[in-house]
C-alpha positions as CSV (number, residue, x, y, z in Angstrom):
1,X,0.0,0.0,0.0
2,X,1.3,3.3,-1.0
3,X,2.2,5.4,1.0
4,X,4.0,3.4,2.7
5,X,3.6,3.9,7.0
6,X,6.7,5.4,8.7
7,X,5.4,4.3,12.0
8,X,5.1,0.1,11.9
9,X,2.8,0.2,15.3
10,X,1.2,-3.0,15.3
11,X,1.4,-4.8,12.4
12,X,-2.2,-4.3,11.4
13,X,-4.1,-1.6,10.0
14,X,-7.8,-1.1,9.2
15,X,-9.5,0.7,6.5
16,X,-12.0,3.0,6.7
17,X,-13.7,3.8,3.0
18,X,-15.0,7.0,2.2
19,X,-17.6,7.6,-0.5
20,X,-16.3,10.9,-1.4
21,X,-14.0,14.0,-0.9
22,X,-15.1,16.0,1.2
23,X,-15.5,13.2,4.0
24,X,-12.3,12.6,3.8
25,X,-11.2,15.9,4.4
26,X,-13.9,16.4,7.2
27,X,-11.8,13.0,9.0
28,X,-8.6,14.7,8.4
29,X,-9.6,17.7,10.0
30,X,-10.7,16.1,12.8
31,X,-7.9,13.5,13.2
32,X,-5.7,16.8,13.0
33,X,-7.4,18.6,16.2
34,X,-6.6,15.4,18.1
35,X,-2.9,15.4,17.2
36,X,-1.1,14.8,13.9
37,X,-1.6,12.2,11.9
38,X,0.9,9.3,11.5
39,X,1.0,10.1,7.5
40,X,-0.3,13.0,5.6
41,X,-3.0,13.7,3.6
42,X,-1.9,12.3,0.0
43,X,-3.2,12.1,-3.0
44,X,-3.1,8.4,-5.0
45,X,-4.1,6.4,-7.5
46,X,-7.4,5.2,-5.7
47,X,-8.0,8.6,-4.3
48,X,-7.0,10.4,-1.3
49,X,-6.2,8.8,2.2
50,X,-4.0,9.6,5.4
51,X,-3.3,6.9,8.1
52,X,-4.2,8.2,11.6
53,X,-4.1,6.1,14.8
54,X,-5.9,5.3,18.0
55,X,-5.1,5.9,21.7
56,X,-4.0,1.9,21.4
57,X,-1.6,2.4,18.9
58,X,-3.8,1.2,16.0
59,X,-3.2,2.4,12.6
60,X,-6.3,3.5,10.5
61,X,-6.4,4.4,7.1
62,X,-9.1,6.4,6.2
63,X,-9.3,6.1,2.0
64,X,-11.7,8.0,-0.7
65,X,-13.7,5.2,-2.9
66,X,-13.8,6.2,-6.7
């Protein structure tokens, strides 16, 4: 999966499918008041996506659908 995570936490990471844009950016925002995100908004070839985690440690990639 590209980009690849700087930070290998766990091992795991779960997915989290937008349907569009602008939710996306809504998570962002919001992952962003809570602290920064383990990897930056990016665009890709599927869409948009940034990987956030959990107060466990948990990666979560949160992706735009196309």
């Amino acid at each position: 999966m590209a980009p690849a995570v700087t930070n290998p936490g766990n091992g795991s990471e779960l997915a989290v499918f937008a349907a569009d844009l602008t939710t996306v950016l809504v998570m962002h925002r919001k992952w962003c008041q809570l602290g920064p995100p383990l990897e930056a908004l990016v665009q890709t070839e599927f869409g948009f996506t940034f990987i956030a985690s959990d107060p466990d440690g948990h990666h979560l990639r949160m992706m735009q659908l196309r």
